[in-house]
C-alpha positions as CSV (number, residue, x, y, z in Angstrom):
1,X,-16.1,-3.5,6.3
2,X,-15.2,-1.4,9.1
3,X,-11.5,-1.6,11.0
4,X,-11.4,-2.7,14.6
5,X,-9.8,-1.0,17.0
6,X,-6.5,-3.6,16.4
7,X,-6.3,-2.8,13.0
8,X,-6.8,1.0,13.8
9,X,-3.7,0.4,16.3
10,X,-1.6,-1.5,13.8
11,X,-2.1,1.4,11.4
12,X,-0.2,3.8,13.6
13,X,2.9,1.5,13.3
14,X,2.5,1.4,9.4
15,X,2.5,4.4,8.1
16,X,2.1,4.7,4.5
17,X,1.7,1.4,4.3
18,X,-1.0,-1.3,4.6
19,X,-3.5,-3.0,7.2
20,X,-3.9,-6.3,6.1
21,X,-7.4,-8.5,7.2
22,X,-5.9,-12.2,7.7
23,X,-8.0,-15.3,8.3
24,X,-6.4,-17.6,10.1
25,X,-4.0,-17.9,12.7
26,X,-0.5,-17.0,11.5
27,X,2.6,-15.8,13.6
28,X,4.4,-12.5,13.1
29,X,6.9,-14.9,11.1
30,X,4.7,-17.0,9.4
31,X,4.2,-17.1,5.3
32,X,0.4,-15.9,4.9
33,X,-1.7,-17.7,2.1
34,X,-2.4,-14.9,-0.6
35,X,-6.7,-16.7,-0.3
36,X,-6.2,-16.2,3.2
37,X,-6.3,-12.8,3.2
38,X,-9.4,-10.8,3.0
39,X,-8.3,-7.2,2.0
40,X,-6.6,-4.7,3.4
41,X,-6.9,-0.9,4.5
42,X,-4.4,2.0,2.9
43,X,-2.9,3.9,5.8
44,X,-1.9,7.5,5.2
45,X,1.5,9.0,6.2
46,X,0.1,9.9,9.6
47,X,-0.4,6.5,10.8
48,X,-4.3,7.0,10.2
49,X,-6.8,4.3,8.1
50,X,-7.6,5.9,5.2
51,X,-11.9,6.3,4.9
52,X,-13.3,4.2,1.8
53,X,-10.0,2.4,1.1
54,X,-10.3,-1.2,1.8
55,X,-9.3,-3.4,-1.1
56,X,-10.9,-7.1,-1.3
57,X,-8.5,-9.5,-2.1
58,X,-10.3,-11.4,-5.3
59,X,-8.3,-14.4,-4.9
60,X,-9.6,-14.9,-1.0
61,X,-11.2,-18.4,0.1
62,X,-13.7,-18.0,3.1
63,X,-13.5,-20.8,5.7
């Protein structure tokens, strides 16, 4: 899987942190489903998506 330009964005505002890939629609305050969501990308400390770190979430449910 490769990150979309969103997800490279969102990275800049996380950093150190995660970039989660989210089926569904869900609102900023919204409780995500742990099967909704498909993985997620590490970010390093400079706000940048770390290459060959996407996780897949074993416990997601495709629609």
């Amino acid at each position: 899987m490769k990150p979309t330009p969103e997800m490279v964005e969102e990275a800049k505002n996380n950093p150190g942190g995660w970039v989660y890939v989210i089926e569904g629609n869900y609102g900023p305050n919204d409780e995500v489903p742990p099967q909704a969501i498909a993985g997620a990308w590490q970010v390093d400390n400079n706000g940048e998506i770390m290459k060959g770190s996407f996780r897949v979430n074993p416990n997601y449910i495709k629609k």
